[in-house]
Every structure is written in C-alpha cells, then in structure tokens.
N, C-alpha and C positions, 0 to 999 in steps of 0.2 A: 710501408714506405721503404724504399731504396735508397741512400746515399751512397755516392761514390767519393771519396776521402784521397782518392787519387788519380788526377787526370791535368791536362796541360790544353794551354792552346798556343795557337804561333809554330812556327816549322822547326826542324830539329836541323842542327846545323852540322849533321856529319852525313845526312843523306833524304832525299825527298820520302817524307811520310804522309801520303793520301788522310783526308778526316781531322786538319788539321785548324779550319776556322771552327767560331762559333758555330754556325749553322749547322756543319756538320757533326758537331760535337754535340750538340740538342736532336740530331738524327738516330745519331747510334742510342745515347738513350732510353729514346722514344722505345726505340727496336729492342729494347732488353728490360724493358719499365723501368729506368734509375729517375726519380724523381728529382736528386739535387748529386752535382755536382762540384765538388773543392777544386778547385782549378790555379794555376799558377802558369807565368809567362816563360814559356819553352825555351826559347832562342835567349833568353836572357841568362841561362847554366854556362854560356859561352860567352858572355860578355864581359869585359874587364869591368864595368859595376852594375850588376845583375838590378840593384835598385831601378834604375832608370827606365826599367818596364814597369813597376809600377801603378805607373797614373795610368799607361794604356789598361794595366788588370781592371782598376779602378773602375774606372770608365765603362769599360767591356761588363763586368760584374753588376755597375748597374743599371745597364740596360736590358742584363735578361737576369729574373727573378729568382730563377733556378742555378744559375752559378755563387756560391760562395769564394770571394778574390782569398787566395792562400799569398801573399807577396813574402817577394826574397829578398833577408837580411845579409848585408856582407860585413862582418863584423871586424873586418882588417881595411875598412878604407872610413876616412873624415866623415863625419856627419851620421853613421848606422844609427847609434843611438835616437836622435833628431827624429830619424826618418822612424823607427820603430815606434816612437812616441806616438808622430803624426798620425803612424797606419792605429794605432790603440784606439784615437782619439775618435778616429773614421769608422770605430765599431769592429776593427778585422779581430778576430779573435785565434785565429791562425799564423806563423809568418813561418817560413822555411828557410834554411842556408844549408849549403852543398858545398862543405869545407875540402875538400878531395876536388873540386871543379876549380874552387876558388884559389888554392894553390896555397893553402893557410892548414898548419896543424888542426887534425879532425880534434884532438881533445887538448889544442894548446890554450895560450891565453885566451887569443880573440873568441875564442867559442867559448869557454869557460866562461867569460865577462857578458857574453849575450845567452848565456842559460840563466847567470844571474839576474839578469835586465828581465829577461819573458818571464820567469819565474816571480818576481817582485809584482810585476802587473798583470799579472794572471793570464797572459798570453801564451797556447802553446807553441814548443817550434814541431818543425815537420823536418827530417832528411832523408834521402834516400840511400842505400843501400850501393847503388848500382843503377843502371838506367836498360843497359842490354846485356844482353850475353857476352861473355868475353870473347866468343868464336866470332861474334859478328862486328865487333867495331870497327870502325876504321884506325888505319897504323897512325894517324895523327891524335886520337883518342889516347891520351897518357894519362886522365885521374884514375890515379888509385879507386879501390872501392873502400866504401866506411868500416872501419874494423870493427868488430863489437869489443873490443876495449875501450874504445872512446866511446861509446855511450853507455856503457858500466860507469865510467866516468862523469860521465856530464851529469846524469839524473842525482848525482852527487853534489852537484856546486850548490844545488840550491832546497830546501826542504820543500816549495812548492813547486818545484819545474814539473812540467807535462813534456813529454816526448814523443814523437808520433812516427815510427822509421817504416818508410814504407819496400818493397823491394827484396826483404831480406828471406831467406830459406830456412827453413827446421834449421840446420846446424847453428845457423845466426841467434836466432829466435833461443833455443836452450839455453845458450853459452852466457848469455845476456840475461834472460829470468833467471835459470839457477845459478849465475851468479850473482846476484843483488838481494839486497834484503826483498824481504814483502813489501815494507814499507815503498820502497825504490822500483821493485818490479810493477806496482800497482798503479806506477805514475807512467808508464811505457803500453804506446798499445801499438799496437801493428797489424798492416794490411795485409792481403789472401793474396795479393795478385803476383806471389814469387812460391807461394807454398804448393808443395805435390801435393794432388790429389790424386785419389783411384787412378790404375791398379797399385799405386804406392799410399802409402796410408801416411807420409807425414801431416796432413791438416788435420787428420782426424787425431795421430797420435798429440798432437799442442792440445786440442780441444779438449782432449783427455784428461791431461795432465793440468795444463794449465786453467782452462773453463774458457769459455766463450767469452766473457765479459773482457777480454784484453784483446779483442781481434775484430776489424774491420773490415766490410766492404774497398776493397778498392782494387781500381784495374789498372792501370798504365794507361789506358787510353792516350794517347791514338797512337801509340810505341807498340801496344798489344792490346788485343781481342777484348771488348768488355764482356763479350758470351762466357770468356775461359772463367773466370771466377764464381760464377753463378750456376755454371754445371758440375765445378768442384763440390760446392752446397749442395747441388740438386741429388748428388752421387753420395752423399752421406745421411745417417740417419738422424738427424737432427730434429730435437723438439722444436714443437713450435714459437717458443720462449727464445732458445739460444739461437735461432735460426732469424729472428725479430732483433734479436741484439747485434747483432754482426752486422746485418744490416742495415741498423739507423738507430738502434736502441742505444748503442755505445759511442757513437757519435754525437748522439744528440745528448748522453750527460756528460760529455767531455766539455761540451758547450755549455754546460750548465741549465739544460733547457728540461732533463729528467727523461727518465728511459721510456 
C-alpha cells in the first residue's frame, strides 16, 4: 500500500498548475500506484480564512474513498477552535495551518494555543515548510518559510501534540531531531518530497541516522512530480520493512490504525 500524506486539490494562486482537480489527481496516482491520498484545499493558503474551504474538502473527500480531507486551521481569526472541534467530530484526524501564509507568528500565541487544542484531542497538525522554490516564486509571494525553531517549539506546548512538516530538506530535518528530546523528536514525522536523493545521499543519510520510522511518503502533487519521491526509494537500498513504513506503515500508526 502507497499513501501520499502530501497533495492538494484546487488551483495555486500564484500561477496556472495543470493536475489540478480531482480527477486528475486520482490519474496521476493511478500512474504511480499511490492508493490514498491526504489532500488539503490549495487556493485556500491564500485566502484571508483559509477555513472556508473546508466543506468544499469535505464534500470532495467524501465522494472519492481514496482521498483523506487534511482541513486548514487558522488559529488568529474568531471561531478556529469551533471549527477544529467540528472537523474532530466529522472523524478528520488530520488539520494543517500555514502560519508564514497566515501572516501570524510561526511559534507565537495563536499556534502555541492550536498545538495545545490538536494535541488535547489527539488530532495531528500538518505545516509546510515552503511550497516552491525560492527562485521560482512570484515577487508578490512574501511568506516567509517555517523556521525549524518554531517547530522545536511547538512539539513543546503540549506532551501529546503530533506534528507532520512536510516540505522541509536534510538541514531542516537535523536541526529540528537533534535538537529535541526523543521524547519530542518522536512525535514529528516528515515527508521525502523535499529530501535529496541519489547522486546526493541526504535521504539515505536521515534514514541512517534517524530510522525510517519518522518519514513519509509524500509528494507535493500537483506543485511537483509524484514519480520524484518514489525513484528517491527506488535508488536506495532499503529493506523491505523500512521501505513498507515510509510508505503507509508510518502513516497508518500515526492514525492509530497499526503499521
């Protein structure tokens, strides 16, 4: 089994990206066997309250059995909490906020107070890192990217928060495990789809270090390639153990569902 723990639907508001409905996005992982994809509402990283996609994830999510809805928390406007309850209640066991999009301290209050909330009810959050390349943004594109001091941070406010940062590169990924306890490193997993692969050996050297058990399938789709992550694996010597966890083993006991 394949899970992709990182993919969007809806258009990107800084330039036209082809693969961008449903349908197409059940195309591409036909073409690459990803059986379930985590998906979250694209155009809504740019919306003054990103919630308001939502019902559309909602909705979208259960009409095809293969998306699991990831909804975005905005923890600096009225009602987040409300809405976080709602999405618990609706079964998401997911939600994401993109504090650097939002224009809200990555490790201020507001996010400090919604690690405590996800954490309480055993909801993980998800953030990104980054979304493109810094060479290719557009000049109206001004969020910062997520520092890993703020998520050294955050996995701090609460003893059971989950963290899920997808996006980020070997230098991110260190700075962040070795700086955290175990205890703290253990609650942080992170996806492949920003990690070098062959002929640079940073994924192999995490896998090394770290163990497979904190690393994820996920691809950017439809921002980036879902072939690129899946040839980084293919290009490394991986048992067939840690190579089953990366890809849906670690996923699935994040969800509580057993490796």
């Amino acid at each position: 089994m394949r899970i992709d723990v990182n993919a969007s639907l809806g258009s990107y508001p800084w330039r036209r990206v082809p693969g961008t409905s449903a349908e197409a996005l059940l195309e591409a992982m036909d073409r690459v066997g990803i059986d379930q994809a985590w998906v979250f509402h694209l155009p809504g990283i740019a919306w003054r309250d990103p919630m308001e996609g939502n019902a559309w994830l909602l909705d979208c999510c259960a009409r095809q059995s293969r998306f699991m809805p990831v909804p975005s928390i905005h923890p600096g406007l009225p009602g987040w909490s409300d809405e976080l309850a709602q999405m618990a209640a609706r079964g998401v066991r997911v939600v994401r906020a993109d504090p650097t999009w939002y224009g809200i301290a990555a490790a201020g209050a507001e996010m400090r107070a919604l690690v405590q909330e996800t954490g309480g009810i055993g909801v993980a959050l998800m953030m990104a890192v980054r979304f493109e390349d810094g060479r290719q943004r557009h000049p109206l594109d001004r969020a910062e990217e997520l520092p890993a001091a703020a998520v050294r941070a955050l996995i701090r406010e609460h003893p059971d928060a989950r963290l899920i940062v997808t996006h980020a590169d070997r230098a991110f990924i260190e700075e962040v495990h070795f700086g955290s306890t175990p205890d703290e490193a253990g609650r942080i997993w992170w996806d492949v789809s920003w990690v070098w692969g062959p002929p640079e050996d940073h994924l192999e050297t995490l896998l090394e270090t770290m163990g497979a058990s904190r690393f994820l399938l996920g691809s950017g789709q439809p921002l980036r390639l879902p072939e690129t992550p899946l040839a980084r694996l293919d290009l490394l010597d991986l048992s067939a153990d840690d190579r089953a966890s990366i890809e849906s083993g670690n996923a699935l006991a994040l969800l509580g569902h057993g490796a």
